[in-house]
MDAnalysis code that builds the backbone (N, CA, C; Angstrom):
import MDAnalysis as mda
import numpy as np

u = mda.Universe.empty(678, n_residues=226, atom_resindex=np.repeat(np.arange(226), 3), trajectory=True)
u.add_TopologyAttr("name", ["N", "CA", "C"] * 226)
u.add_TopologyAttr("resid", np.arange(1, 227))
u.add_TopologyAttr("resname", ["UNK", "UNK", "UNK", "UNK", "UNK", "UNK", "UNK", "UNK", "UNK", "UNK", "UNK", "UNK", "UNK", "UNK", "UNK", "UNK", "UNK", "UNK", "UNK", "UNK", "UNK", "UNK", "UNK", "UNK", "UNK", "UNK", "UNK", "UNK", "UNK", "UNK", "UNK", "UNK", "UNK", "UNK", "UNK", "UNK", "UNK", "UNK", "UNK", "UNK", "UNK", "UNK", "UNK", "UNK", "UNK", "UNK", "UNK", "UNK", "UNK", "UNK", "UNK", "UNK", "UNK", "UNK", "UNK", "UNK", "UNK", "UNK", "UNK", "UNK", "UNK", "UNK", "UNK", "UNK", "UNK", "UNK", "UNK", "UNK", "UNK", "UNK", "UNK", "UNK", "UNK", "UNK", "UNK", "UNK", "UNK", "UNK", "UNK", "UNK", "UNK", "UNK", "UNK", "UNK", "UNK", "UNK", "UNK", "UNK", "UNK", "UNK", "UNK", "UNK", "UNK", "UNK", "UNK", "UNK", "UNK", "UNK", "UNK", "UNK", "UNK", "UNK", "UNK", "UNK", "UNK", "UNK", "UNK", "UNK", "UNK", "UNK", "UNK", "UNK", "UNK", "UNK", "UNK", "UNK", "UNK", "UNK", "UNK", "UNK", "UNK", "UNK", "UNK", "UNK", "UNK", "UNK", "UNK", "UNK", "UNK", "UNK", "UNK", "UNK", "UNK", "UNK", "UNK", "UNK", "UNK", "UNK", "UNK", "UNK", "UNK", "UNK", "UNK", "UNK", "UNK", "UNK", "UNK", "UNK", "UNK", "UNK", "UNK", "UNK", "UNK", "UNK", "UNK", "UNK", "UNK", "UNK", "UNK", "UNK", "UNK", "UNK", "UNK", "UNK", "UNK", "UNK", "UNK", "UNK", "UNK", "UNK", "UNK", "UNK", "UNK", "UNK", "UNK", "UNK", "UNK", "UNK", "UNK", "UNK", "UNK", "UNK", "UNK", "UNK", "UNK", "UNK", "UNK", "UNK", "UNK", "UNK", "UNK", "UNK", "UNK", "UNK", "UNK", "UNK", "UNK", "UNK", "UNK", "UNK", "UNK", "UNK", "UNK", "UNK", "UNK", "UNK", "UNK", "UNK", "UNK", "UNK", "UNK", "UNK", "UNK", "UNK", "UNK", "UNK", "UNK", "UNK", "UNK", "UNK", "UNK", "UNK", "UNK", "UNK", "UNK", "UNK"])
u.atoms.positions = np.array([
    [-33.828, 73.387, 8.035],
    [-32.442, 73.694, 7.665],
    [-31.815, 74.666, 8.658],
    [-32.660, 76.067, 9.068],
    [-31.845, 76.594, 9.664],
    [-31.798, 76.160, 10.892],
    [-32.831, 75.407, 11.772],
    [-32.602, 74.436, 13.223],
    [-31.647, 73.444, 12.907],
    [-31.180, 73.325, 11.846],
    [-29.695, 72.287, 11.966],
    [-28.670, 73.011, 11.932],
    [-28.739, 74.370, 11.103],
    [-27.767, 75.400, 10.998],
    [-27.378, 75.582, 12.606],
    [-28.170, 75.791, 13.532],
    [-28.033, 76.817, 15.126],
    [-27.850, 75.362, 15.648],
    [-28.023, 74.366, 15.232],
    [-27.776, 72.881, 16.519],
    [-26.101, 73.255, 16.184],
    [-25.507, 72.310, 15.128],
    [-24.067, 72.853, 14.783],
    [-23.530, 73.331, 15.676],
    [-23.774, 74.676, 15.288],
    [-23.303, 75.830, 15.626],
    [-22.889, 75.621, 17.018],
    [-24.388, 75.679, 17.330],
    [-23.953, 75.237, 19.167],
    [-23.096, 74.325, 19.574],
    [-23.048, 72.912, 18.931],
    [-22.202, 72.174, 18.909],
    [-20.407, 72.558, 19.510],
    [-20.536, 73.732, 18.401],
    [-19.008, 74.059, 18.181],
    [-19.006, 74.908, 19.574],
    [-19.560, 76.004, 19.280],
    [-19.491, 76.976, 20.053],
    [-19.498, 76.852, 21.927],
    [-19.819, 75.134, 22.211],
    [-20.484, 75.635, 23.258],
    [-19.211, 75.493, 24.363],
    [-19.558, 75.713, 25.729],
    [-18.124, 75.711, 26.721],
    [-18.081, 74.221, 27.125],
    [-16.871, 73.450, 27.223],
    [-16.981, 71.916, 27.580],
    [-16.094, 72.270, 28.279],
    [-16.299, 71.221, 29.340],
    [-15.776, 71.440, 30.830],
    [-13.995, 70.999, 30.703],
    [-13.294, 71.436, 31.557],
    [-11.790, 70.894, 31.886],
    [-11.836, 69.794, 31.665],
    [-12.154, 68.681, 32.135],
    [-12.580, 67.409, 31.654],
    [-12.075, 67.208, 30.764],
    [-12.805, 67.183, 29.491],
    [-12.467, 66.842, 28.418],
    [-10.784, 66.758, 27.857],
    [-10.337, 67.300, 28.521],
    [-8.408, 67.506, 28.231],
    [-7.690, 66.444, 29.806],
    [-8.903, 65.745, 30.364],
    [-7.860, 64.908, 31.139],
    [-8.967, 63.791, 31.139],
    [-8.076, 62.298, 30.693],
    [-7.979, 60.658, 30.657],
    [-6.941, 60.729, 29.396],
    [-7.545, 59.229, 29.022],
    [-6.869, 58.383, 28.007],
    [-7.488, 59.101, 27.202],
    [-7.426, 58.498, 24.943],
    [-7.500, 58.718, 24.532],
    [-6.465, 58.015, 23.235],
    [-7.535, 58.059, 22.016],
    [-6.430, 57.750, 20.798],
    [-7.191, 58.553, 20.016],
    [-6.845, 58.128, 18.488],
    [-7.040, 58.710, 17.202],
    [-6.321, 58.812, 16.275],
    [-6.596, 59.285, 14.987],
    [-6.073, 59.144, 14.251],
    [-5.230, 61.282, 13.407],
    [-4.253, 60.783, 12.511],
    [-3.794, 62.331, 12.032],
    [-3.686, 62.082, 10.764],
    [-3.691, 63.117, 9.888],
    [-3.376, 63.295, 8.496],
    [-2.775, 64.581, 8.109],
    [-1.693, 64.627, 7.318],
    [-1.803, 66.309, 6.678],
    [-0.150, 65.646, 5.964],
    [0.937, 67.321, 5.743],
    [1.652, 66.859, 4.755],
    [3.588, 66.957, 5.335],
    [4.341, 65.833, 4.904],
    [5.449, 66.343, 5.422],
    [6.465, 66.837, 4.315],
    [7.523, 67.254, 5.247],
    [8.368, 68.097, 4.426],
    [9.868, 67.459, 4.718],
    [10.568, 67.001, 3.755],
    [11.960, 66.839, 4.127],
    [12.883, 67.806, 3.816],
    [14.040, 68.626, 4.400],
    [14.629, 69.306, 3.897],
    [16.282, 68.292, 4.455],
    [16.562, 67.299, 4.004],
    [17.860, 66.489, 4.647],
    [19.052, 67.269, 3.385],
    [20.094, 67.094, 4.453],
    [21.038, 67.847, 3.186],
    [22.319, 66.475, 3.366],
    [22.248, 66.401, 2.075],
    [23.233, 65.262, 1.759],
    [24.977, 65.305, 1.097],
    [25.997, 65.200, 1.315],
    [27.053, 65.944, 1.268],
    [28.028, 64.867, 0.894],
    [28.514, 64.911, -0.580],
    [29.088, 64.023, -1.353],
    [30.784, 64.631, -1.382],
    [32.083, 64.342, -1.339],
    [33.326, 64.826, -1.500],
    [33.826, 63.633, -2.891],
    [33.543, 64.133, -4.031],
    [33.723, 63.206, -5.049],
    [35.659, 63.505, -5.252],
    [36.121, 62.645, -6.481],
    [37.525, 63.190, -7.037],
    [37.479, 62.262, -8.164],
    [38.249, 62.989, -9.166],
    [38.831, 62.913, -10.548],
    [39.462, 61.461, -10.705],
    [39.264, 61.135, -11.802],
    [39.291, 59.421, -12.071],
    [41.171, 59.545, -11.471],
    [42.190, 60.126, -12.081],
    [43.268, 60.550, -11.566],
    [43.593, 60.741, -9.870],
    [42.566, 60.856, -9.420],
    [42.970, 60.957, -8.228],
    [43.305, 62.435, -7.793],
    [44.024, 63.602, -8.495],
    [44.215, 64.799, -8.434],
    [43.285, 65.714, -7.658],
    [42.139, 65.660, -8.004],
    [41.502, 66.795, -7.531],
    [40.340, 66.023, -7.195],
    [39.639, 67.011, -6.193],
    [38.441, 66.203, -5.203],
    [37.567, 68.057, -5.850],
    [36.168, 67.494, -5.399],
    [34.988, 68.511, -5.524],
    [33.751, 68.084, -4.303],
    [33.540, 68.987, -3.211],
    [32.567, 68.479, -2.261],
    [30.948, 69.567, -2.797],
    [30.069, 68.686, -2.762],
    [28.910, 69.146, -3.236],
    [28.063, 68.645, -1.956],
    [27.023, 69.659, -1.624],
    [26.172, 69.897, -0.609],
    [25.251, 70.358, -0.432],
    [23.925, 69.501, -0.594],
    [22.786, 69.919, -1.163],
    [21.719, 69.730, -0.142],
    [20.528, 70.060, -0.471],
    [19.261, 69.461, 0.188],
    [17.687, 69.527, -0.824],
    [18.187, 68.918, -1.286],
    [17.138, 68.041, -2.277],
    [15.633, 68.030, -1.401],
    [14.796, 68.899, -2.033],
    [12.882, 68.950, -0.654],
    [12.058, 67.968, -1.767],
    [11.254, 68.049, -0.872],
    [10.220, 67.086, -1.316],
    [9.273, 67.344, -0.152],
    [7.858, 67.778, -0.803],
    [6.775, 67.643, 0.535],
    [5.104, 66.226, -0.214],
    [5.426, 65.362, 0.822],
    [3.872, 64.677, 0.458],
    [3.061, 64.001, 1.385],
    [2.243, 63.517, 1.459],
    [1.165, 63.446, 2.238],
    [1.374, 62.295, 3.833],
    [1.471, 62.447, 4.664],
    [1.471, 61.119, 5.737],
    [0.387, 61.316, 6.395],
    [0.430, 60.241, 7.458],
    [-0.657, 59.838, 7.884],
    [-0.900, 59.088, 9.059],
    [-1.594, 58.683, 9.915],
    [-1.320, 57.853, 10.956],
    [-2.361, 57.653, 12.311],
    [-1.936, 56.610, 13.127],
    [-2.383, 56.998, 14.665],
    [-1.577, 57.758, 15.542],
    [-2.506, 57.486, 16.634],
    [-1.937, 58.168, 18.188],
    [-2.994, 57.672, 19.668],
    [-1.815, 57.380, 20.603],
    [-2.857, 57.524, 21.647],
    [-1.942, 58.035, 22.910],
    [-2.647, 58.591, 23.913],
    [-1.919, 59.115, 24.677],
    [-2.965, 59.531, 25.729],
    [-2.077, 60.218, 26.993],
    [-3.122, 60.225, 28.169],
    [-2.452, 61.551, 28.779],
    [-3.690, 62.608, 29.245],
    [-3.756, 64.154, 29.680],
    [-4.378, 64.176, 30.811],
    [-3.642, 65.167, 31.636],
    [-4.765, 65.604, 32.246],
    [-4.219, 67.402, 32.979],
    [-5.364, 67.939, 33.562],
    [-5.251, 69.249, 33.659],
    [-4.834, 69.112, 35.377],
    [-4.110, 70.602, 35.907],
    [-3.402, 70.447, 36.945],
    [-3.473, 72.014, 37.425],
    [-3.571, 72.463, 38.462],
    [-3.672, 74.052, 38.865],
    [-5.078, 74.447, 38.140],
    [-5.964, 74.457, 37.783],
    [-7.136, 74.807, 37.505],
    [-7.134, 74.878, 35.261],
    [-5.692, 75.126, 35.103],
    [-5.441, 75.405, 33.768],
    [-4.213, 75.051, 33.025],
    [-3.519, 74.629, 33.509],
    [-1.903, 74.085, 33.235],
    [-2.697, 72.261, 33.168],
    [-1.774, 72.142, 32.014],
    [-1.962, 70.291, 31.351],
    [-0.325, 69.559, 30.774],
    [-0.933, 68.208, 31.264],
    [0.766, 67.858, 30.738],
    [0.079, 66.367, 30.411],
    [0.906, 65.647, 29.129],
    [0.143, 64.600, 28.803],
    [1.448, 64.044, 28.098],
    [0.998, 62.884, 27.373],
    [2.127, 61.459, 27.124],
    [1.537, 61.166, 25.954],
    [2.305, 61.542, 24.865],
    [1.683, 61.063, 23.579],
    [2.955, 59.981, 22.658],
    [1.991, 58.784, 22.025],
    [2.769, 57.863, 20.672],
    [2.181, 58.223, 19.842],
    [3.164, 58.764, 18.765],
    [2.148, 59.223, 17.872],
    [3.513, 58.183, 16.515],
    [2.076, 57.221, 15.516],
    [2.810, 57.101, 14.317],
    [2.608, 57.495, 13.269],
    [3.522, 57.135, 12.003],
    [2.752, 58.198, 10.942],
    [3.636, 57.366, 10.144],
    [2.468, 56.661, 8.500],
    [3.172, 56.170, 7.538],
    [3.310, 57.570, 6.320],
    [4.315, 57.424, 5.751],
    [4.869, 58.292, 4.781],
    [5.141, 57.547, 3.407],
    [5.345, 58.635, 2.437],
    [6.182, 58.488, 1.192],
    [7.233, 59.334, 0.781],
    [7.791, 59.867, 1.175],
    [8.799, 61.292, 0.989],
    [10.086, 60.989, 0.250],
    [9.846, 60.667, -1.035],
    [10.909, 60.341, -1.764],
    [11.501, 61.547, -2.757],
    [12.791, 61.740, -2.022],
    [13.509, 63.180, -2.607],
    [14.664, 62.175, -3.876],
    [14.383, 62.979, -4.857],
    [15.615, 62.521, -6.377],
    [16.356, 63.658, -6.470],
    [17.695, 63.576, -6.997],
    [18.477, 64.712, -7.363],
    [19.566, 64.179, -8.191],
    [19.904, 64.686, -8.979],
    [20.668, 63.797, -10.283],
    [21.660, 65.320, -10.011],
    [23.139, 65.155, -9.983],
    [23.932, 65.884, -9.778],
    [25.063, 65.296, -10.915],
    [25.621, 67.009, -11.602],
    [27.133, 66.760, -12.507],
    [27.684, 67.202, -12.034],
    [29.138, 66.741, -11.896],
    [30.189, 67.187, -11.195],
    [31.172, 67.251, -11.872],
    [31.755, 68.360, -12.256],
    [32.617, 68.759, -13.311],
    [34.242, 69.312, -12.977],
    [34.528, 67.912, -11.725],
    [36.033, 67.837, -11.814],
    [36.566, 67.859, -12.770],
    [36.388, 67.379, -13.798],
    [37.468, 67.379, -14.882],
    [36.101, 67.970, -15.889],
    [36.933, 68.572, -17.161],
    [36.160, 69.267, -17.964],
    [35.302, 68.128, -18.438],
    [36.010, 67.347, -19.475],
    [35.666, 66.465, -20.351],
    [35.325, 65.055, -19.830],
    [35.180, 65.414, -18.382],
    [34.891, 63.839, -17.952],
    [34.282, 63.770, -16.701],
    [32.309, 64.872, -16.747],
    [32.193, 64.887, -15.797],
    [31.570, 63.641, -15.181],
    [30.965, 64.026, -13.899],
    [30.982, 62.999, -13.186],
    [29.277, 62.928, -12.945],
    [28.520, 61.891, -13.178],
    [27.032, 61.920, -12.828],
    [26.464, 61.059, -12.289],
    [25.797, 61.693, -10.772],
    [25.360, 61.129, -9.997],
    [23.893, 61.246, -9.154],
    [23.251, 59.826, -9.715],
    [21.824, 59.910, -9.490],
    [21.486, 59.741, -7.705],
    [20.395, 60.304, -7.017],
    [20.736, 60.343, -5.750],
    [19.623, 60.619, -5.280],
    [18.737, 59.032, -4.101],
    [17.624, 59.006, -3.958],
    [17.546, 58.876, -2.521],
    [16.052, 59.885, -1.440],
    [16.347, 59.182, -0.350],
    [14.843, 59.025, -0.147],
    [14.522, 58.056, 0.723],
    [12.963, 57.616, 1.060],
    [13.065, 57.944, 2.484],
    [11.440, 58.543, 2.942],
    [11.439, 58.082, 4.239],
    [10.009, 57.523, 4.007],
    [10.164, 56.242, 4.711],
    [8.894, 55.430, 4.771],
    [7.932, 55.592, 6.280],
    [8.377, 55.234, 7.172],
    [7.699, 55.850, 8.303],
    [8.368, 56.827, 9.481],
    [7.349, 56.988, 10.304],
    [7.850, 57.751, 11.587],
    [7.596, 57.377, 12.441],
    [7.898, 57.599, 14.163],
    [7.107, 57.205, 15.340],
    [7.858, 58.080, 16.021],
    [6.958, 58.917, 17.206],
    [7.387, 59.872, 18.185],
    [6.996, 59.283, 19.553],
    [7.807, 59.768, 20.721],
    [6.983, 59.479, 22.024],
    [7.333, 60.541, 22.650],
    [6.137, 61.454, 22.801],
    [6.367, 62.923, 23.306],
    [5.458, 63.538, 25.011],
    [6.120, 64.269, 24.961],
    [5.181, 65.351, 26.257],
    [4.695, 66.440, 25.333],
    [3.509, 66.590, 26.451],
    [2.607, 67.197, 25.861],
    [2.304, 68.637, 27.114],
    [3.420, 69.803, 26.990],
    [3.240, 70.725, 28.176],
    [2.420, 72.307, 27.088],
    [0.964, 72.221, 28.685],
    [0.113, 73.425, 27.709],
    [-0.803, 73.897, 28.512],
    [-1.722, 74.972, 28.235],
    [-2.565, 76.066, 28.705],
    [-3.786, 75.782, 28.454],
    [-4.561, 76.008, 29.296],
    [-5.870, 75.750, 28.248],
    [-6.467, 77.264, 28.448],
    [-7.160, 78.004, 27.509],
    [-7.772, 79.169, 27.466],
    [-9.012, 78.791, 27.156],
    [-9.818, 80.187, 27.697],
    [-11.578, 80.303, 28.060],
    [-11.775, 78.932, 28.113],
    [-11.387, 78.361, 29.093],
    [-11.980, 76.840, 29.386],
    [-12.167, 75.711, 28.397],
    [-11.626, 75.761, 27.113],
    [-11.722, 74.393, 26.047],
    [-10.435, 74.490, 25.389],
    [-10.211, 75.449, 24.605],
    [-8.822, 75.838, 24.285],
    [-7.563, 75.296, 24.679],
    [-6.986, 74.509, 24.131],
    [-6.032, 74.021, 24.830],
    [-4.344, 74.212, 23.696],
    [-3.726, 75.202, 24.085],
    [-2.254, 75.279, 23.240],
    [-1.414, 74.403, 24.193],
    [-0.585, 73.932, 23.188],
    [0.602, 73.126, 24.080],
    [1.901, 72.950, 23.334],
    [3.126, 72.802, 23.983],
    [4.446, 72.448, 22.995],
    [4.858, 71.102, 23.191],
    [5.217, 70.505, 22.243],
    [5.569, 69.240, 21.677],
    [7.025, 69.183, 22.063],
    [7.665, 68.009, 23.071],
    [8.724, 67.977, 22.800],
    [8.770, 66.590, 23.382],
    [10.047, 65.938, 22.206],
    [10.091, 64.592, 22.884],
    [11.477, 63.552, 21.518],
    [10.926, 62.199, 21.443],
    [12.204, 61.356, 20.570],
    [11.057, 60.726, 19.595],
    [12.027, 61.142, 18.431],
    [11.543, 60.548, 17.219],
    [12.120, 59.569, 16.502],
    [11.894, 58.841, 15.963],
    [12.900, 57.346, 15.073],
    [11.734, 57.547, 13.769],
    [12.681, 57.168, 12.648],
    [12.165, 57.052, 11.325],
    [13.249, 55.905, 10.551],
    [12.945, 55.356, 9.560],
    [13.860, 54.734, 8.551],
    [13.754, 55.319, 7.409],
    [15.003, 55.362, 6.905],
    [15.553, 56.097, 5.735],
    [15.679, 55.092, 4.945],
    [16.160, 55.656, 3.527],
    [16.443, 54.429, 2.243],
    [17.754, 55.581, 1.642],
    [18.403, 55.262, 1.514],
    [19.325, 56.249, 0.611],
    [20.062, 55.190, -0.443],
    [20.279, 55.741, -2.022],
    [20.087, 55.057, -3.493],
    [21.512, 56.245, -3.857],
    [22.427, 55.934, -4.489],
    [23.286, 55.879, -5.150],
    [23.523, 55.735, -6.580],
    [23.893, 55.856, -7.486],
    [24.417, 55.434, -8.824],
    [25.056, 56.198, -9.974],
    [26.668, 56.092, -9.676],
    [27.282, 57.193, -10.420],
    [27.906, 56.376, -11.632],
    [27.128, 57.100, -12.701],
    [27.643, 57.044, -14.226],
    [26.856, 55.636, -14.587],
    [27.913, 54.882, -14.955],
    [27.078, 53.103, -15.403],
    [27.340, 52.161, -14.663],
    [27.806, 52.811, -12.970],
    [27.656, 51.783, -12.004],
    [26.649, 51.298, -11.671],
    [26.411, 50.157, -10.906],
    [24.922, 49.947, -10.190],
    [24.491, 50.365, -9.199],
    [23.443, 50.361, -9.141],
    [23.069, 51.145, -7.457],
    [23.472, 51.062, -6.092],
    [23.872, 51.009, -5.612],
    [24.637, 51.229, -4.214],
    [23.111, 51.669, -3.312],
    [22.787, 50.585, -2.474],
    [21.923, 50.696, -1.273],
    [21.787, 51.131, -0.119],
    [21.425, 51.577, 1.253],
    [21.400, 51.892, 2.466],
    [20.070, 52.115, 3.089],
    [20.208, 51.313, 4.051],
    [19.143, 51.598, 4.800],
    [19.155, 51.726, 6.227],
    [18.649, 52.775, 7.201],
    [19.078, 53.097, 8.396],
    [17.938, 53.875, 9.176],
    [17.812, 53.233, 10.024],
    [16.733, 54.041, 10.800],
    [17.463, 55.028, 12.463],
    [17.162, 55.894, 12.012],
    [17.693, 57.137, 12.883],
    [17.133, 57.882, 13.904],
    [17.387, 57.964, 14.864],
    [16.427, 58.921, 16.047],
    [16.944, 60.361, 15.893],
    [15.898, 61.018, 16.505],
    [16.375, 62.426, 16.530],
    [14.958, 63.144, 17.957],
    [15.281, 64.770, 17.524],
    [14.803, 65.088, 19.271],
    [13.615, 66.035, 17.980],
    [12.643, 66.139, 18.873],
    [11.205, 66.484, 17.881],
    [10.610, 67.404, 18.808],
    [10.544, 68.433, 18.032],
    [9.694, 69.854, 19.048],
    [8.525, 70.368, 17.847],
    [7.108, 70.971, 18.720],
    [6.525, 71.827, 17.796],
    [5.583, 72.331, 19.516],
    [4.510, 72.466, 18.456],
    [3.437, 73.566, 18.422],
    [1.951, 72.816, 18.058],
    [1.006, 72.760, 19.153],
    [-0.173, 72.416, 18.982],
    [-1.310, 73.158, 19.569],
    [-2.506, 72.747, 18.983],
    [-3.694, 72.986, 20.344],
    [-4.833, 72.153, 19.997],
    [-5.622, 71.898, 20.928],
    [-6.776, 70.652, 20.879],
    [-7.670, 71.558, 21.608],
    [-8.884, 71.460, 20.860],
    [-10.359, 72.300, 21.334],
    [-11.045, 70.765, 21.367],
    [-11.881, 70.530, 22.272],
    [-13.416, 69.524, 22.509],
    [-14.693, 69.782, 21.711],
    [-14.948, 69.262, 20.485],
    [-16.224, 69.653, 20.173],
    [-17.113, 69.466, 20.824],
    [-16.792, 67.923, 21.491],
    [-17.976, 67.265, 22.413],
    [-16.881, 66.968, 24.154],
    [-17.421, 66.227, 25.238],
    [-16.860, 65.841, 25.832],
    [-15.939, 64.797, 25.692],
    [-16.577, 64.108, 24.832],
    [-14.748, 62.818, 24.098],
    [-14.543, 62.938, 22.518],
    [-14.915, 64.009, 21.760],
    [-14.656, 63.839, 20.792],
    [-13.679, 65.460, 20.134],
    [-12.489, 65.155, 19.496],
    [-11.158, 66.558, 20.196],
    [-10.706, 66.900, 18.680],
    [-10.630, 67.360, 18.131],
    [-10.244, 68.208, 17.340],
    [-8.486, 68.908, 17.538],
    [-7.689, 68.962, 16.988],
    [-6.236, 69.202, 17.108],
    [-5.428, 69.354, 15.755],
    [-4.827, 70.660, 15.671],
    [-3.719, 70.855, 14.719],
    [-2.068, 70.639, 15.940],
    [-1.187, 70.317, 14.746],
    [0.004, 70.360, 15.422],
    [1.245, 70.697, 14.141],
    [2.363, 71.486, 14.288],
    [3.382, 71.426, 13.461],
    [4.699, 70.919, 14.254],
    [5.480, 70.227, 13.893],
    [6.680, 69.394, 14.634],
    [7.928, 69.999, 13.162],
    [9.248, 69.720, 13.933],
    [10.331, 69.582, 13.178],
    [11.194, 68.379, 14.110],
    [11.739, 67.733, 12.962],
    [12.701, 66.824, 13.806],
    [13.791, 66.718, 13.248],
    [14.932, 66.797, 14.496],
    [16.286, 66.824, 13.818],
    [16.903, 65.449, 14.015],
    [17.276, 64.502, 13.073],
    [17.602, 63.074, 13.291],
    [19.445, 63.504, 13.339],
    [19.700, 62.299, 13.669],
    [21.134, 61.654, 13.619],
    [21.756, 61.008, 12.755],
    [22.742, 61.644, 12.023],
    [23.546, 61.708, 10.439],
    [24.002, 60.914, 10.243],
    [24.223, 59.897, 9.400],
    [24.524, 59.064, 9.326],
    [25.509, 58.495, 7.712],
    [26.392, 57.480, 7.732],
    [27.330, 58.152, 6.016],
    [27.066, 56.667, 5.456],
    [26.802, 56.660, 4.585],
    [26.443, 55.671, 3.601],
    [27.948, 55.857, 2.773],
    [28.745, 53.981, 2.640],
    [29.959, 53.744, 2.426],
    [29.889, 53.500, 0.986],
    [29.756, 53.765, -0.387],
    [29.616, 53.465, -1.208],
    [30.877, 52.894, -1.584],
    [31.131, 52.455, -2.584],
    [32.506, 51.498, -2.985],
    [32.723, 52.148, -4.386],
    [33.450, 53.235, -4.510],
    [33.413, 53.680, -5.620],
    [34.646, 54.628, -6.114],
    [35.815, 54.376, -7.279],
    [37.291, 55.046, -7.212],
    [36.955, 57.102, -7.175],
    [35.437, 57.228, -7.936],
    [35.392, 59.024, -7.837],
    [34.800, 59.205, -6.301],
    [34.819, 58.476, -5.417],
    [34.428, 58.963, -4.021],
    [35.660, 58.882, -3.103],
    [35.665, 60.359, -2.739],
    [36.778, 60.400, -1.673],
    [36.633, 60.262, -0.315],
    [34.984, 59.949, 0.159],
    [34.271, 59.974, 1.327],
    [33.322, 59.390, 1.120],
    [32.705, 58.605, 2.160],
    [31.107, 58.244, 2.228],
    [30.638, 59.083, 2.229],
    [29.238, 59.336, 1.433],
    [28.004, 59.932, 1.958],
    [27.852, 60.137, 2.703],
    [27.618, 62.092, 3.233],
    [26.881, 61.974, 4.308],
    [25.350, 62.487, 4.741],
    [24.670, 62.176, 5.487],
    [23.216, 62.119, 5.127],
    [22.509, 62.760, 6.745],
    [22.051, 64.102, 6.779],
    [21.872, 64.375, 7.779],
    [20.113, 65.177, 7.936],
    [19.606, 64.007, 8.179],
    [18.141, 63.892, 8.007],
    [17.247, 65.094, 8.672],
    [16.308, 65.626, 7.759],
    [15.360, 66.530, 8.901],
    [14.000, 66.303, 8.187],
    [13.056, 66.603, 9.154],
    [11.617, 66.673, 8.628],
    [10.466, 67.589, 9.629],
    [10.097, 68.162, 7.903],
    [8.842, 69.265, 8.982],
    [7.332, 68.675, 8.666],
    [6.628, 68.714, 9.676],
    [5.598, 67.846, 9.669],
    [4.077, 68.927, 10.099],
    [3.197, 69.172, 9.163],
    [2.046, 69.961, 9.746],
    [0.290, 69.087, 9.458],
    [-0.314, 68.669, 10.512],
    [-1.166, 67.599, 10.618],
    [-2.264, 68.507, 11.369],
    [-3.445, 67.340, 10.909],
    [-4.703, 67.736, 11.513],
    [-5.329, 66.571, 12.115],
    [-5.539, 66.358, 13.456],
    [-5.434, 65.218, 14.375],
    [-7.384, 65.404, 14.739],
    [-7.660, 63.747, 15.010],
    [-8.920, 63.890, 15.817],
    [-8.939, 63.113, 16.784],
    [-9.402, 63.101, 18.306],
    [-9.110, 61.990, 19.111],
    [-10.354, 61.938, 19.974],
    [-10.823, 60.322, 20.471],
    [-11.553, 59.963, 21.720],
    [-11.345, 60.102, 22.649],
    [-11.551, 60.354, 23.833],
    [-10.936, 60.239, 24.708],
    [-11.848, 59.613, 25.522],
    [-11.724, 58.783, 26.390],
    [-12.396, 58.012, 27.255],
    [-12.379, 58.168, 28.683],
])
């Protein structure tokens, strides 16, 4: 037991050469995302008289998941720059049921759903590597996702949308080598997408929907590299 305890150990501990942070490479990520999209309704009174704009951001955090492959390599003895696709299936379905109390006696209620089903990034990968395995780096690059956004005020029917949106995606990573191809990596990203207004057909809406997507993303990645 304890000669498996000190193999381990060594395992982790030991120094793996520059190498290991330059070829190809894929793998897979898991961990949890976060939507914080804020969605911005300008309703009005069956009369027409008076309007009420409500502006929210409805969170929701749950689990995604995915591949990646991409190709590194090291440059000046310690400086690295690399090319990553990274995808990731999701479930991130935010609800928010809103009253809107233009008129006293006749408010207004509106159920209000948005999905994001997947993601895909194609990023650079600019970073340091410390005591020789260590490798920090910042994430920056273009992200696309599809949205679902759901509608339904009072005893209308649901009103649909669906739109897939790009946006610009920055974070924060680092990848240590347990072995010479086998990599270990946390990363946190935020991405800011491109807003988009869902036209509903409806006499208490004085405006489309508008829907201005974000997502924070914190994962625990493992990769081959070949």
């Amino acid at each position: 037991m304890y000669k498996l305890h000190f193999i381990l150990l060594a395992l982790i501990t030991v120094s793996v050469p520059l190498e290991a942070h330059t070829g190809f490479y894929v793998g897979g990520q898991i961990g949890a995302g976060a939507s914080s999209t804020k969605i911005t309704t300008t309703y009005r009174s069956v009369d027409a008289t008076n309007t009420a704009v409500n502006s929210s951001r409805p969170g929701v955090i749950d689990i995604l998941g995915g591949a990646h492959i991409g190709y590194g390599t090291v440059f000046s003895e310690k400086w690295y720059a690399g090319l990553e696709l990274l995808f990731d299936f999701a479930n991130l379905n935010t609800k928010e049921i809103r009253v809107i109390n233009i008129a006293v006696d006749d408010p207004i209620l509106n159920h209000v759903k948005l999905d994001m089903d997947y993601s895909g990034n194609l990023a650079t990968r600019l970073g340091y590597i410390l005591d020789e395995s260590l490798l920090l780096y910042l994430r920056l690059g273009v992200a696309n996702s599809r949205w679902k956004f759901e509608s339904a005020i009072n005893t209308e029917p649901v009103f649909k949308k669906k739109k897939n949106r790009t946006g610009f995606v920055s974070g924060l990573g680092f990848s240590y080598p347990l072995t010479k191809q086998l990599i270990l990596g946390a990363e946190y990203t935020y991405t800011a997408y491109k807003s988009f207004k869902a036209d509903q057909v409806n006499r208490l809406l004085a405006e489309p929907h508008k829907i201005d997507p974000s997502l924070h993303e914190a994962k625990l990645k493992l990769s081959w590299l070949f």
